[in-house]
C-alpha positions in Angstrom: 0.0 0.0 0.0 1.4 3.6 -0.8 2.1 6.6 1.2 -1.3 8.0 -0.2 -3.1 5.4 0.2 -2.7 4.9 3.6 -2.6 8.6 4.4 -6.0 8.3 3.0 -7.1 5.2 5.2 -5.8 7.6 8.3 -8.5 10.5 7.0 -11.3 7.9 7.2 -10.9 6.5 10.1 -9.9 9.6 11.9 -13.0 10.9 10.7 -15.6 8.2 11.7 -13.8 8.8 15.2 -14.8 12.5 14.6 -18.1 11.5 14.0 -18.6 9.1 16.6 -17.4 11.5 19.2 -19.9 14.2 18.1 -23.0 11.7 18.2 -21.7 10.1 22.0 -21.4 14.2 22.8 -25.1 14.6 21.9 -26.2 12.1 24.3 -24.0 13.5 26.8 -25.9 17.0 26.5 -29.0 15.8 26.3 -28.2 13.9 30.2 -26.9 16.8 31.0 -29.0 19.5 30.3 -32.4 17.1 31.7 -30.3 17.4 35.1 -30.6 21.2 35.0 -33.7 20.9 33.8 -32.9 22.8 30.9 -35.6 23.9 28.5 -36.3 21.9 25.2 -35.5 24.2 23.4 -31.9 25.6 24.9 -31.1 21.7 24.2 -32.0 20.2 21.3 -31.0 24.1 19.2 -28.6 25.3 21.1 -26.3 23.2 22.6 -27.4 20.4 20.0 -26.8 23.1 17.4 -23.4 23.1 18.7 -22.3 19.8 19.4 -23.5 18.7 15.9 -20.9 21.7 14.6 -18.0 20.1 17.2 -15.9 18.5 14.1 -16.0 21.7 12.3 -14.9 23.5 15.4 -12.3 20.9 16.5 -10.8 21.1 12.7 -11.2 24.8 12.6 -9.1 24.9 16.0 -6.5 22.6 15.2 -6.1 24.0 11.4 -5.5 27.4 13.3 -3.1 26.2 15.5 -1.3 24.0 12.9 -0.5 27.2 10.4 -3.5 26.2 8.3 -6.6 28.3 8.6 -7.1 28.1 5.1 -8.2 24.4 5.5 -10.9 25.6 8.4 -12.6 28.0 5.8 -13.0 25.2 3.1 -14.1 23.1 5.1 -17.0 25.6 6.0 -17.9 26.2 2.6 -17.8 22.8 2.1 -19.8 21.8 4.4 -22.4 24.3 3.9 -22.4 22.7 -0.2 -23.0 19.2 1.8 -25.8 20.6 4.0 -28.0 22.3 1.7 -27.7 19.8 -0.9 -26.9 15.9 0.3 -27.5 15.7 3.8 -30.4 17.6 3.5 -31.7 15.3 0.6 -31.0 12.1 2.0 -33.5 12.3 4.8 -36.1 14.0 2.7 -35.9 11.0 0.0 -36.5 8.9 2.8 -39.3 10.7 4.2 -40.8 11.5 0.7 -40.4 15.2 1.6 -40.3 17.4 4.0 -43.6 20.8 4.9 -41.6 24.2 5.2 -45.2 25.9 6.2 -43.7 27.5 9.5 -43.1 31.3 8.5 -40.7 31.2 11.5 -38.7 28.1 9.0 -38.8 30.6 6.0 -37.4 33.5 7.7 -34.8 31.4 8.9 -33.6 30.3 5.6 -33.5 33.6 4.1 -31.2 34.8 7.3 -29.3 31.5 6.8 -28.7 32.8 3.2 -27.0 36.3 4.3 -25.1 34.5 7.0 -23.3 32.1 4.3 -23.0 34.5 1.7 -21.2 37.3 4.4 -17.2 34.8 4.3 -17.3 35.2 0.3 -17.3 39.3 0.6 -14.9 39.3 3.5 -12.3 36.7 2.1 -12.9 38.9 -1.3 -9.6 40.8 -0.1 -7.9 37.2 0.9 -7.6 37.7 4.4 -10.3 37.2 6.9 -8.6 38.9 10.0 -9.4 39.1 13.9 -11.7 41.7 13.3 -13.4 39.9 10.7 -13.3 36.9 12.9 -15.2 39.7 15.8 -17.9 40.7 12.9 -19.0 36.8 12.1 -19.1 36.4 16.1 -21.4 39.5 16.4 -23.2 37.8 13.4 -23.5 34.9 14.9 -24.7 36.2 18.7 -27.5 37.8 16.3 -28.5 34.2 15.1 -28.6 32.9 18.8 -30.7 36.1 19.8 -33.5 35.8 17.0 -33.5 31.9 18.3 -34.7 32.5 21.3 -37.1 34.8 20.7 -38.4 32.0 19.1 -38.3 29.6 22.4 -42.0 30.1 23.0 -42.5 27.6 20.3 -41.1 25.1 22.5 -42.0 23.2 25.2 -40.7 24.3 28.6 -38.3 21.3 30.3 -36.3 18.2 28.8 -36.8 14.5 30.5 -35.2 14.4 33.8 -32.2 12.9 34.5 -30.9 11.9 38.1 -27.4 13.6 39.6 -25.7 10.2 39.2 -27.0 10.2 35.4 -25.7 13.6 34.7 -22.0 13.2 36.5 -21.6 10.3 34.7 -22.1 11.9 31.4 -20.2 14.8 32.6 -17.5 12.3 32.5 -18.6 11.1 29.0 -18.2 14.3 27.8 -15.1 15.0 28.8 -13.5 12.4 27.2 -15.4 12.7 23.9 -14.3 16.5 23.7 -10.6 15.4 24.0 -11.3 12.2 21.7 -12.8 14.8 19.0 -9.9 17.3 19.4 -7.4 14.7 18.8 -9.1 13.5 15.6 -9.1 16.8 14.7 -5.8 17.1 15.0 -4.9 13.9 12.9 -7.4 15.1 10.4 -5.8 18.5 9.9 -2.0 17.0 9.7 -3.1 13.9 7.3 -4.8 16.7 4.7 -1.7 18.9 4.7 0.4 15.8 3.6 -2.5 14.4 1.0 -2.8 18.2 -0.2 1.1 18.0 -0.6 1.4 14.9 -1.9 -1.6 15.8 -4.6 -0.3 18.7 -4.8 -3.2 21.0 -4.8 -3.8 23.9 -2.5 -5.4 22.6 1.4 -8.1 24.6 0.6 -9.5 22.2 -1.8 -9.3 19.2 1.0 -11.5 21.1 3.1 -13.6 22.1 0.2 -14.2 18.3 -1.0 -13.5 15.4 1.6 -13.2 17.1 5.4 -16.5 19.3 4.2 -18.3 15.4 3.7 -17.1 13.9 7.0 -17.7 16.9 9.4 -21.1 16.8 7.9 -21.8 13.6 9.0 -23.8 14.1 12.4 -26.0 16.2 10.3 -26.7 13.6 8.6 -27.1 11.2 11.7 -29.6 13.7 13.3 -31.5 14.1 9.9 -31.9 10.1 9.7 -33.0 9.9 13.0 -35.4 12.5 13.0 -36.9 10.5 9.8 -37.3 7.7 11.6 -38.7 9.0 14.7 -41.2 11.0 12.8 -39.5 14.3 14.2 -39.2 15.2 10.4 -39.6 19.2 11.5 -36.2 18.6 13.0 -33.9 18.3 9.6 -34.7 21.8 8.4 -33.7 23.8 11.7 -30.2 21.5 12.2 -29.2 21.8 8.7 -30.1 26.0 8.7 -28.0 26.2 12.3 -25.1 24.3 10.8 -24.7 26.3 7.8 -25.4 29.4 10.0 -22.5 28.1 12.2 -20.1 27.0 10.1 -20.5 30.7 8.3 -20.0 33.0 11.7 -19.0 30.7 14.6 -16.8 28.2 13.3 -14.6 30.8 10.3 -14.6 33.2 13.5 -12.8 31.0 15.8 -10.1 30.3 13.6 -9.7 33.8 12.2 -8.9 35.4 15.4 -6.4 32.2 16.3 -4.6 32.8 13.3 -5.9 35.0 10.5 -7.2 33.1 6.9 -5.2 34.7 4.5 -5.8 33.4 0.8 -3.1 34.1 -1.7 -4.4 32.5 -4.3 -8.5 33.0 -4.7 -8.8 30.6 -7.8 -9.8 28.0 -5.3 -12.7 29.7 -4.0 -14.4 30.7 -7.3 -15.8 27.6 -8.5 -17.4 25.9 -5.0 -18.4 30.1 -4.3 -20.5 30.1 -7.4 -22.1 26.1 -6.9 -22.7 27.9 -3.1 -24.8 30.9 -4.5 -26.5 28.4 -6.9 -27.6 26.2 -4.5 -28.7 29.1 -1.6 -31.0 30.8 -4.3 -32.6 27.7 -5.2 -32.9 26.3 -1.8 -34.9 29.4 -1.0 -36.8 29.1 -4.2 -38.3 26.2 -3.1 -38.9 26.6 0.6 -40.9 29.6 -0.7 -42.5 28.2 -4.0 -44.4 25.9 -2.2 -44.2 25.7 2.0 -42.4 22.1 0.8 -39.2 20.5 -0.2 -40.2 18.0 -2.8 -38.4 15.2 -3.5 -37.5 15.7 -7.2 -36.4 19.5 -5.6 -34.2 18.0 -3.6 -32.7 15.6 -6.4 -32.1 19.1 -8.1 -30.0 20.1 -5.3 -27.8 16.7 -4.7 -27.3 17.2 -8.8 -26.0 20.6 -8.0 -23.5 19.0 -6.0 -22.6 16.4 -8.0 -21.8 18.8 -10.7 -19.7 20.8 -8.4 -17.3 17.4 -7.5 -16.8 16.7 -10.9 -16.0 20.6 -12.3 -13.8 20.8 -9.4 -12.4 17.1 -10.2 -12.3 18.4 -14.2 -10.7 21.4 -13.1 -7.8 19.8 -11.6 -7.2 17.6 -14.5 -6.8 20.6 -16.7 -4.3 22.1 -14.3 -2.7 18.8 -13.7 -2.3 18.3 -18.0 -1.4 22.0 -18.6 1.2 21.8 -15.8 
């Protein structure tokens, strides 16, 4: 087996670890938060919101730290490709679509929309610095204000857990949070050698593979919400993850190391499939209070198209180099 290769095999598996630890952490919050007798609602889209947005966090940290905030941005952008357009459609297929009636939902989207759109302008110069990092925080406290205005809509306390329940998860926790750093870590290293090795710009890892297997709670939740007929679910986790991964997560690794771009090429082609898919996505949430299933087979074509022009693109750089 070759270097790549087994670099490769390292990405997976650090990944599912990522994605393991991020689904053990959602149990451990839920405990948690039914010992404090939390409200529904600060649990399942707050502190879910945030735990489901741990890998991109964890890589964003670690990318920072490791000279390589480039790789937390693409990821971001990557992931919010993945979210609007696979791990959004998977679940709807399976529930043969999904009602978008709430006008609460709509609003959401269209805020969602501005929130992912705001990293394009401000990496337009090819740096997004501490302040910028500030701005998407400020951004991003505004997202978590117009939630809970909204907490009304929820009912007022999560199951209850005992003391003993909630200390043990507390212990839980604690060790997934290091578990998911760590993978982090290994993630971030093992893409700087594959984008090396391939040699493309890091960017591009984040933008393609890491953007697929951060997603992946997302996904998780959004199968599980099918299946327990809590269907209403899928539209506010995917909306808060994009919403994240747009303020929050491009926030904390600007102002641990600044994203500067020197090279924007990278940026244009999953920018435009981005746009694209945010203007249609709102087209149909509006159209018709519903995402349809042959809608959302528009948008997993959407991204299909953008894996193989950004795969065509780099055979074309590959043969004129």
């Amino acid at each position: 087996m070759d270097s790549l290769a087994i670099q490769l095999l390292i990405l997976i598996v650090a990944s599912y670890i990522l994605v393991r630890a991020a689904s053990r952490l959602v149990t451990s919050i839920s405990v948690i938060g039914g010992y404090f007798k939390l409200s529904e609602f600060v649990v399942a889209f707050v502190l879910m919101g945030i735990v489901t947005s741990l890998p991109e966090i964890a890589v964003a940290v670690s990318s920072a730290i490791s000279n390589n905030p480039a790789l937390a941005l693409g990821t971001a952008i990557g992931s919010n490709l993945t979210n609007l357009t696979l791990i959004i459609g998977i679940p709807v297929l399976i529930g043969g679509g999904l009602e978008v009636r709430s006008i609460i939902a709509r609003k959401d989207a269209v805020f969602m929309a501005i929130f992912a759109i705001i990293p394009l302008i401000l990496v337009s110069d090819g740096k997004i610095g501490m302040i910028d990092g500030i701005i998407l925080l400020l951004f991003y406290g505004f997202y978590l204000y117009r939630l809970f205005t909204q907490k009304s809509h929820f009912s007022q306390f999560t199951n209850h857990f005992t003391k003993k329940d909630a200390f043990a998860q507390l212990g839980v926790f604690v060790y997934y949070i290091a578990l998911l750093f760590a993978a982090s870590y290994v993630i971030v290293t093992t893409s700087e050698i594959i984008a090396t090795n391939l040699e493309v710009p890091i960017i591009l890892i984040g933008l393609i593979i890491l953007s697929i297997g951060t997603s992946l709670p997302e996904l998780a939740h959004g199968l599980i919400s099918v299946k327990t007929k809590h269907s209403g679910q899928i539209l506010g986790d995917i909306l808060g993850s994009v919403v994240a991964n747009s303020t929050l997560i491009i926030a904390i690794a600007a102002i641990i190391k600044p994203i500067v771009i020197v090279n924007l090429q990278p940026l244009v082609i999953p920018s435009i499939f981005l746009i694209i898919t945010l203007l249609m996505f709102l087209l149909f949430v509006y159209s018709d209070k519903r995402l349809e299933i042959k809608e959302v087979l528009f948008l997993m074509a959407i991204y299909f198209l953008y894996i193989l022009t950004e795969l065509g693109m780099q055979i074309v750089d590959k043969t004129v180099n």
